[in-house]
C-alpha positions as CSV (number, residue, x, y, z in Angstrom):
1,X,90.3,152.3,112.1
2,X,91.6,148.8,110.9
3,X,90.0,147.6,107.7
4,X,88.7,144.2,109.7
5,X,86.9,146.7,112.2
6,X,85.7,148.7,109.1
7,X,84.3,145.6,108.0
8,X,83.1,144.8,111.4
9,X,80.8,147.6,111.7
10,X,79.6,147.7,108.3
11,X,78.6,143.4,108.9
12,X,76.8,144.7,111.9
13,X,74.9,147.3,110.2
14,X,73.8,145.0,107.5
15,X,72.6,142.7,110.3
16,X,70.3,145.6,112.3
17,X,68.6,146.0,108.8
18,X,68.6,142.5,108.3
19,X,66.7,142.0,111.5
20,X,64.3,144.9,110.7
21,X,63.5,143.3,107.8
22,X,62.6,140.1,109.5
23,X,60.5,141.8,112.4
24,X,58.7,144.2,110.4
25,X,55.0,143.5,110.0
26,X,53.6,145.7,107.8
27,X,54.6,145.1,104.1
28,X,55.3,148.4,103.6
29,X,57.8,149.1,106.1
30,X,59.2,145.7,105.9
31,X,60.2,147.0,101.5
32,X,61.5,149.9,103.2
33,X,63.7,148.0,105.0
34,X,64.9,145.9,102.6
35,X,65.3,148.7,99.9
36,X,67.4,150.4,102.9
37,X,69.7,146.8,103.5
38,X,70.5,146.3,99.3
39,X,71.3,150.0,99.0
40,X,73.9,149.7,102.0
41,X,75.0,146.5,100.5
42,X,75.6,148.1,97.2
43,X,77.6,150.6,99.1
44,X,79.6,148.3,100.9
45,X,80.5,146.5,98.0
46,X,82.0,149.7,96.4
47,X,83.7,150.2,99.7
48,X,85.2,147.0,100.3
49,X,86.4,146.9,96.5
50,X,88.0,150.0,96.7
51,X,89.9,148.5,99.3
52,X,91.7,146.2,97.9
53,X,94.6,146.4,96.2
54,X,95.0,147.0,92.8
55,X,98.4,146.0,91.6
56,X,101.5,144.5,93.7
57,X,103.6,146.7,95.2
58,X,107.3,146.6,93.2
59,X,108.9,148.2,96.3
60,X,107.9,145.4,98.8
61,X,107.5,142.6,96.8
62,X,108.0,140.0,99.6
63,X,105.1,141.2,100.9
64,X,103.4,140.3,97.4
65,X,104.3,136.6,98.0
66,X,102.5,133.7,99.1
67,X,103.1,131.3,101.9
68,X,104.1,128.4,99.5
69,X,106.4,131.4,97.4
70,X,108.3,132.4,100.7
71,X,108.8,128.8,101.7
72,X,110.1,127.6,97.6
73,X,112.7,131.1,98.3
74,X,114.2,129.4,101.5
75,X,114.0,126.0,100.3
76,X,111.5,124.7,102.4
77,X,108.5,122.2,100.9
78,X,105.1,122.9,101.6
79,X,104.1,119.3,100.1
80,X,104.4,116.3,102.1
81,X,105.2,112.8,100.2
């Protein structure tokens, strides 16, 4: 699975407890709910932040570069005058 369709799906299950929250009517059930949605947030957070990458990668290092780096290389100007 894609990380944007990881995130996907974890966005929409934030958003079903979210909801919950909202339409609960007992307090009890509604603190529940809400302990429930920051415990999958905390979660997700880990998740997401193990994710990312750490460092660059040496071996593909034009794939480290921004847009504005790739344009400088081939001697293109991203800024207008």
């Amino acid at each position: 699975m894609s990380r944007e369709k990881k995130v996907k799906t974890m966005m929409d299950k934030m958003n079903n407890l979210a909801n919950a929250v909202h339409n609960a009517k007992d307090p009890g059930m509604k603190q529940i709910w809400t302990d429930k949605w920051y415990a999958l947030v905390k979660t997700y957070a880990r998740r997401i932040q193990s994710m990312e990458v750490s460092k660059p990668d040496p071996y593909n290092e034009h794939l480290n570069k921004t847009k504005e780096e790739k344009n400088e290389n081939q001697g293109l100007s991203t800024n207008i005058r």
